[in-house]
DRENNUMI-945230 format. One line per 4 residues: number of its first residue (from 1); their letters; for each residue x, y, z of C-alpha. Coordinates in steps of 0.5 Angstrom, whole numbers. Layout:
% residues N
NUM> a> X:Y:Z; ...
% end
This chain:
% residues 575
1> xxxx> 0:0:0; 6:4:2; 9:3:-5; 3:4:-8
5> xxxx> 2:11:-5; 9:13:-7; 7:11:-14; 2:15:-15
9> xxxx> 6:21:-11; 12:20:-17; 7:20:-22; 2:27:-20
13> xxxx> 9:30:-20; 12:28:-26; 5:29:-30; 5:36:-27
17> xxxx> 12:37:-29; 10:35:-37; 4:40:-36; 7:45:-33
21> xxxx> 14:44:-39; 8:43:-45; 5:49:-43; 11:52:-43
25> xxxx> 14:50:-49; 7:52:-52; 7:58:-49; 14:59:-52
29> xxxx> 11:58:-60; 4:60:-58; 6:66:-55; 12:68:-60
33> xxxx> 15:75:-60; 13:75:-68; 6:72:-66; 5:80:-62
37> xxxx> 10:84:-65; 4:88:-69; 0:88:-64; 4:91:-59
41> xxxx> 7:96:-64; 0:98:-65; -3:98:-57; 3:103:-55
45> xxxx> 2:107:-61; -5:108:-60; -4:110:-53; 2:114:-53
49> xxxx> 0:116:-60; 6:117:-63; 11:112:-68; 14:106:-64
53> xxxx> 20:103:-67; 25:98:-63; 32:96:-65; 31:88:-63
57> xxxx> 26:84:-58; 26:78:-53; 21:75:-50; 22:70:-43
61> xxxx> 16:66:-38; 21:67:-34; 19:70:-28; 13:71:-31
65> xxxx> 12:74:-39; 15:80:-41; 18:83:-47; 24:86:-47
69> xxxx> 26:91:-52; 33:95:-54; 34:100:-58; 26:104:-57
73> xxxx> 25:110:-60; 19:114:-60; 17:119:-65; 12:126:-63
77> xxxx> 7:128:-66; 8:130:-72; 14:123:-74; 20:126:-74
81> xxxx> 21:130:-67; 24:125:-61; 21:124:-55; 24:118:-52
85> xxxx> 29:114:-53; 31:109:-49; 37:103:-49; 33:98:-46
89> xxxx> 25:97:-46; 22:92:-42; 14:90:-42; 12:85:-35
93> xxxx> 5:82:-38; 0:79:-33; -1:72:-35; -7:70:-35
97> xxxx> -11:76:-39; -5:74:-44; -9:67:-45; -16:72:-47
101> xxxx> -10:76:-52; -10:82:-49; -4:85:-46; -4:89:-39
105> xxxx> 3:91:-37; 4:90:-30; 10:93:-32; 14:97:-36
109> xxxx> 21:99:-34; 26:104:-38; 34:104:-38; 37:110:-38
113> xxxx> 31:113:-43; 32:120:-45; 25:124:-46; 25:131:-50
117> xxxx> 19:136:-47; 17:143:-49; 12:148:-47; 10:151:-53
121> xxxx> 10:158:-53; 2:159:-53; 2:155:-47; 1:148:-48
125> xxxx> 6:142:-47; 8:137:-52; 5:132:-48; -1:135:-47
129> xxxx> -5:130:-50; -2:125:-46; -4:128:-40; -13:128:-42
133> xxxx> -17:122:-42; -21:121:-48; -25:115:-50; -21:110:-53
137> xxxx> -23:103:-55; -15:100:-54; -15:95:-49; -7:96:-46
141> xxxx> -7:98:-40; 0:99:-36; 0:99:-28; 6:101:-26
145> xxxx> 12:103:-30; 20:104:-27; 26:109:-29; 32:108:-29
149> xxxx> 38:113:-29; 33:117:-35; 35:123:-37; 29:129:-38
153> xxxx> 30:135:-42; 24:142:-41; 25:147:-46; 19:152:-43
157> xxxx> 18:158:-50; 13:161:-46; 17:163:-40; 22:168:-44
161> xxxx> 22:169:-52; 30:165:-52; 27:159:-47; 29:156:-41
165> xxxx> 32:150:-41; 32:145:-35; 35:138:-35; 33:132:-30
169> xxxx> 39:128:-30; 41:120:-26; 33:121:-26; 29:114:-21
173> xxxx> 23:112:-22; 17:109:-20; 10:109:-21; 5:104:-18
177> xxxx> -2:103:-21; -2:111:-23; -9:111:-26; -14:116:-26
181> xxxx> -19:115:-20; -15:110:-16; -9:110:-11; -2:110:-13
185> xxxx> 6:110:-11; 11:114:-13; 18:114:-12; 22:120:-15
189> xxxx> 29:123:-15; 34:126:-20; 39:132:-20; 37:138:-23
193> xxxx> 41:142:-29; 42:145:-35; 47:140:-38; 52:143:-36
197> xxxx> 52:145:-30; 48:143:-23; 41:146:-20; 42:142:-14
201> xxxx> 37:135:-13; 30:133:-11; 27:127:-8; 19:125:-8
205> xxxx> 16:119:-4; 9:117:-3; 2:116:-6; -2:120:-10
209> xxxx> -10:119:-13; -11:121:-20; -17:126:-20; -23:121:-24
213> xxxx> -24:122:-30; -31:126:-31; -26:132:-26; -19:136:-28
217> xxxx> -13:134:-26; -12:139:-20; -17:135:-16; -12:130:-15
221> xxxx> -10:128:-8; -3:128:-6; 1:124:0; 7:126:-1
225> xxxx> 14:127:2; 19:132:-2; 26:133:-1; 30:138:-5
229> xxxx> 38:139:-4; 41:146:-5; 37:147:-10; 39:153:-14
233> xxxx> 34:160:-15; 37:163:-20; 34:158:-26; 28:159:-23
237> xxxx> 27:167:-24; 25:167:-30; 18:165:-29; 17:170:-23
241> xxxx> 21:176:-25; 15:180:-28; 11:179:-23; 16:182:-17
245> xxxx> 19:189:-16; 26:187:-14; 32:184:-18; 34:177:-19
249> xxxx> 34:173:-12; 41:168:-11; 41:162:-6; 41:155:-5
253> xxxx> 35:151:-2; 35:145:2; 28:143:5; 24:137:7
257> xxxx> 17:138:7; 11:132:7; 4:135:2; -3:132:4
261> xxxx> -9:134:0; -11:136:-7; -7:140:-12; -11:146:-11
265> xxxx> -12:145:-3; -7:142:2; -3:143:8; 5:143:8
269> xxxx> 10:143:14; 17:142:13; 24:144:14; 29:149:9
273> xxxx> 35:152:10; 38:157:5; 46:158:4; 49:163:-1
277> xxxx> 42:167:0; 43:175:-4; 36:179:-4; 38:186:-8
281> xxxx> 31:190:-7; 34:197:-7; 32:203:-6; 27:200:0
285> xxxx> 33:196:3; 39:201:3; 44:195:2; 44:188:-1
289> xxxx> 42:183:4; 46:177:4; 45:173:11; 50:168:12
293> xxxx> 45:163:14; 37:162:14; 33:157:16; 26:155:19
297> xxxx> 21:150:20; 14:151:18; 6:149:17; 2:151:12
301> xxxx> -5:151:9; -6:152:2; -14:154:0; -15:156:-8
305> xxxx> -16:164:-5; -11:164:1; -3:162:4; -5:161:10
309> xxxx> 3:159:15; 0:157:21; 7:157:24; 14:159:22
313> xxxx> 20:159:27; 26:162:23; 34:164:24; 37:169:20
317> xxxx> 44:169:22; 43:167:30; 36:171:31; 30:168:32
321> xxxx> 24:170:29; 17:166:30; 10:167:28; 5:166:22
325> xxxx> 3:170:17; -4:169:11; -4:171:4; -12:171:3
329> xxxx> -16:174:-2; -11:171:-7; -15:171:-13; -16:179:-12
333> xxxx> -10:184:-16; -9:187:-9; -9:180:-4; -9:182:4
337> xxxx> -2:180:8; -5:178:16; 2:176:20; 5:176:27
341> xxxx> 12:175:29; 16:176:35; 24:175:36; 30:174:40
345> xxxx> 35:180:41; 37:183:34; 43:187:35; 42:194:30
349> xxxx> 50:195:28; 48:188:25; 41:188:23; 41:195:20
353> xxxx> 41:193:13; 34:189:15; 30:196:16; 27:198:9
357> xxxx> 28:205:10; 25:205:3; 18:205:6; 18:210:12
361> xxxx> 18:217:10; 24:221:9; 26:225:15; 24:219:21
365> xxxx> 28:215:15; 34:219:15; 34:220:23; 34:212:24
369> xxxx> 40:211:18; 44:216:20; 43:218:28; 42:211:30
373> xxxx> 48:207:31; 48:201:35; 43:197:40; 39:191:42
377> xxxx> 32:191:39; 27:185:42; 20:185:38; 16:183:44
381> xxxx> 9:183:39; 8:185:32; 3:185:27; 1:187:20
385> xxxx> -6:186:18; -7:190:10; -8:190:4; -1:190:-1
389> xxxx> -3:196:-3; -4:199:4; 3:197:6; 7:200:-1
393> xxxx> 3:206:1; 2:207:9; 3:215:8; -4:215:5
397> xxxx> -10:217:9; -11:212:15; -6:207:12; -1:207:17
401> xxxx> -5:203:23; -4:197:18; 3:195:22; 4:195:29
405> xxxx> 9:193:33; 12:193:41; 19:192:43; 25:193:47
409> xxxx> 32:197:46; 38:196:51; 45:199:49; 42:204:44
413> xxxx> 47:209:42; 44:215:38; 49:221:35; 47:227:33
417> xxxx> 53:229:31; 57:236:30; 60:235:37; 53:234:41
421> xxxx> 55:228:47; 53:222:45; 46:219:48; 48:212:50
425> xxxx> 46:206:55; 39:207:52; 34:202:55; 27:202:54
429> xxxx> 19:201:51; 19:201:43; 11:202:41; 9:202:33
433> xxxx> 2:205:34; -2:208:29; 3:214:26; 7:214:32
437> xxxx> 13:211:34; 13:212:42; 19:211:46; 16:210:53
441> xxxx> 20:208:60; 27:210:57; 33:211:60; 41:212:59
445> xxxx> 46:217:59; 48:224:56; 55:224:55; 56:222:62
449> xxxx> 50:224:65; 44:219:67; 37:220:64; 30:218:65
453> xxxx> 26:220:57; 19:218:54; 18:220:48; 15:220:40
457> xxxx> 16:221:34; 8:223:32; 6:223:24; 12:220:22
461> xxxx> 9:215:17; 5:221:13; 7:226:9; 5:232:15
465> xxxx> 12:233:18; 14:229:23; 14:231:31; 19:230:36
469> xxxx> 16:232:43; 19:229:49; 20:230:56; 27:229:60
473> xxxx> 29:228:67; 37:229:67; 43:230:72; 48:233:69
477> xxxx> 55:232:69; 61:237:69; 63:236:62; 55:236:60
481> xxxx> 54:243:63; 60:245:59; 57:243:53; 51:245:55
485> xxxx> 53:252:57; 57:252:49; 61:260:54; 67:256:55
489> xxxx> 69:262:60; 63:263:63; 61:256:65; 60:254:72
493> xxxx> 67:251:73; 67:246:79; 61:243:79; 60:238:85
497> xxxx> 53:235:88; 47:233:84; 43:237:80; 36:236:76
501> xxxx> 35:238:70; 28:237:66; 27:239:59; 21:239:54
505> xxxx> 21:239:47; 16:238:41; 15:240:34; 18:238:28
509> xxxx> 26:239:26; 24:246:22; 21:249:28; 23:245:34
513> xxxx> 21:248:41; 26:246:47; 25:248:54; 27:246:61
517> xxxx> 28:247:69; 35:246:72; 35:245:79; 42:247:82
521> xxxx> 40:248:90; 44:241:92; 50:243:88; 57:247:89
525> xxxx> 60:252:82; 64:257:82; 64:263:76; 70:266:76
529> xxxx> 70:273:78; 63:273:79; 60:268:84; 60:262:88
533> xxxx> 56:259:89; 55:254:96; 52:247:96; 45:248:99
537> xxxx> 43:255:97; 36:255:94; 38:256:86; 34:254:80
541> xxxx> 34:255:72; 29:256:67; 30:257:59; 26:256:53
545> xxxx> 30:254:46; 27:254:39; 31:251:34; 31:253:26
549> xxxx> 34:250:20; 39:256:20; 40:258:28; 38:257:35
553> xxxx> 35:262:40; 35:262:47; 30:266:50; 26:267:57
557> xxxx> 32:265:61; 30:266:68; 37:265:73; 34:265:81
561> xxxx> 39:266:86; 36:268:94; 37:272:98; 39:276:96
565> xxxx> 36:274:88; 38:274:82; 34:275:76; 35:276:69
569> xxxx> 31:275:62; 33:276:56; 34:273:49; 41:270:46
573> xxx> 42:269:38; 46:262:37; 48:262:30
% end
């Protein structure tokens, strides 16, 4: 029984053997390259619509059926133009629809392809015919397809009257059951050029849904993860030089970011960082702005009318900024800007050339440039809700409450010039609101002389004259009286012991107003050949100072000194 059984156990192998080698050897003869020759020709060509031609063919069973082809050319449209051509081209069959006569590619797989694509200058692309669905009774369907070290050349006519060429070289494929309506895997990655010299490269993973066919395109969904490595701006400025107001922007950049939902609406989040970054935009920056490194993290949401980065926290050179920022009204021709940022210290002696002076009108701007040297600047909140037409015009009507901004200032030094003592150790509030740019709390030194200020500059973003009023509390040292005094022989000389001095200005530089109050009673003078002055004595000073373009003139000079008193008014002319 045992033998018996063994017996039957050899023969149902060796008739499986004989079967599967008889179906082999028919599948071979039946199936013969030859045998389908035409009709694969004919199938890619009508799918591809264009001429396929192929230097020689082979055909295997094994790991399954495929032809393999060498030597493949695809001709465009119009028969003489290359679109592909392709070293080797091989077709994996499914087997079973093979049995029916019909062909379904499971996969169709290119060794080092090079693939020509053009943007006509009306717009359209060369493939264009290849991108539509269109009623066919050609029954080839292909589930996947795999690239191997392709080259992809795009020359765009439309993007500027000579064309730009870009050249995707080592370029990896794959694509798994893209077809419209259903899910599919994608794995891209290639170097980016234009035949002669790198772009950088770029790198895509993860799945996308063809939109069906009774919708467009960009209803597709997209999962998708993108990395790109120093990539560079330059070849890209063609495509948006006209619609921007600055030069021609130079950097490279790294990024890693993942994309979810449709073409036309998705969220993004990621990372990027720029090297090399040059951003000419002059007049409204004073300087080209090169930073030395940039970089940040981000999360965004893309609708069809509005940009919306829910959070970006950016380095620019050691500062950290982070907030969000919204584009909305996209589809407008004046979109709305909505963004929020705060920063950790910012050193003005490095920073400078950050502040678009081009915007902020001229006096203020001039005042900052020029008398403004140094300090420690924090944005503690800032905000900047208008439309872009606002912005580039905030001198116009009510424009200036698009911006608001609080901060901090350490370490400011402000220089006046013309041999007046530096202001420096400033300490304080900065406030943007409105057309006013308020100094609250401040506090530092006047040469030697400690002081507390608040202050404005009032109107400073409309075309009205800027004004400067502000209210000051100093105790003078010597030096600073001297300078004050500006009669060298007539200056109180060894001044000891606290003093007070407030002062109070308003008005715009043309017409300025200064007045002030000292209190002298703490300290000790002496006047040479005319009195000294013990500390203790009750003594005061008050005058009253206007500024012009040409001149300054000191008036209303009140000089008490009791008993037995002394008092004086007059009007002294500094030219």
């Amino acid at each position: 029984m045992k033998l018996f059984t063994g017996k039957r156990i050899l023969f149902v192998l060796f008739s499986v053997m004989v079967i599967l080698g008889g179906t082999a050897l028919y599948l071979e003869q039946y199936l013969r390259l030859d045998t389908y020759k035409e009709q694969i020709l004919s199938e890619l060509s009508s799918v591809l619509h264009r001429k396929v031609s192929y230097r020689t063919g082979d055909f295997t069973l094994r790991y399954g059926p495929s032809f393999t082809f060498t030597g493949i050319t695809i001709t465009e449209r119009d028969g003489s133009t290359e679109f592909l051509r392709a070293d080797r081209l091989t077709l994996r069959i499914a087997l079973f629809p093979l049995l029916e006569k019909k062909i379904i590619i499971k996969e169709l797989d290119l060794d080092a392809p090079v693939v020509g694509i053009t943007r006509n200058r009306d717009g359209s692309f060369s493939i264009s015919d290849l991108l539509e669905q269109k009623p066919s009774t050609v029954t080839l369907q292909i589930r996947g397809v795999k690239v191997r070290k392709g080259t992809i050349a795009f020359t765009d006519l439309k993007a500027t009257p000579e064309g730009v060429r870009m050249v995707l070289t080592g370029t990896d494929l794959m694509l798994g059951r893209i077809s419209r309506g259903k899910k599919g895997s994608v794995s891209f990655a290639a170097m980016l050029g234009d035949g002669q010299r790198s772009f950088g490269s770029v790198a895509v993973k993860g799945h996308v849904r063809l939109a069906p066919t009774k919708t467009t395109l960009d209803h597709s969904d997209l999962d998708l993860n993108i990395t790109t490595t120093g990539l560079d701006a330059g070849p890209f400025w063609p495509y948006y030089s006209r619609h921007v107001p600055f030069k021609k922007v130079e950097g490279k950049l790294s990024t890693e970011s993942s994309f979810r939902g449709e073409i036309r609406r998705f969220t993004a989040k990621g990372s990027l960082k720029i090297t090399g970054a040059r951003f000419d935009y002059q007049p409204t920056f004073h300087a080209v702005l090169e930073p030395r490194t940039l970089s940040a993290t981000y999360t965004l949401e893309l609708t069809p009318g509005e940009v919306n980065v829910k959070a970006i926290d950016a380095t620019v050179d050691g500062v950290r900024v982070r907030g969000n920022c919204a584009i909305r009204d996209l589809t407008t021709g004046d979109p709305r800007i909505v963004a929020r940022a705060t920063s950790t210290p910012i050193r003005l002696e490095d920073f400078s050339r950050y502040i678009p002076y081009g915007v902020i009108v001229r006096e203020p701007s001039e005042f900052i440039e020029q008398k403004i040297k140094g300090g420690i600047i924090r944005i503690i909140d800032g905000t900047l809700d208008g439309k872009v037409s606002q912005i580039l015009s905030m001198e116009k009507g009510t424009n200036y409450n698009v911006l608001s901004v609080r901060g901090t200032i350490e370490k400011g030094i402000v220089d006046w010039g013309d041999g007046v003592p530096l202001f420096t150790d400033i300490r304080g509030e900065l406030e943007l609101a409105g057309k006013d740019f308020n100094l609250k709390k401040m506090s530092g030194r006047f040469g030697s002389s400690p002081f507390t200020l608040d202050g404005a500059l009032r109107d400073y973003p409309v075309e009205s004259p800027t004004l400067y009023p502000f209210t000051m509390t100093m105790t003078p040292a010597p030096d600073d009286v001297a300078w004050l005094f500006r009669i060298r022989k007539r200056t109180p000389a060894g001044l000891n012991g606290k003093s007070t001095l407030h002062l109070t200005g308003d008005g715009p530089t043309k017409n300025y107003s200064l007045s002030g109050s000292w209190d002298l009673t703490p300290a000790f003078y002496n006047i040479p050949d005319i009195l000294a002055k013990p500390a203790g004595t009750a003594n005061s000073v008050s005058f009253r100072l206007e500024f012009t373009p040409d001149r300054a003139v000191l008036k209303d000079v009140s000089y008490l000194l009791p008993p037995p008193g002394s008092q004086g008014f007059g009007a002294v002319f500094l030219r």
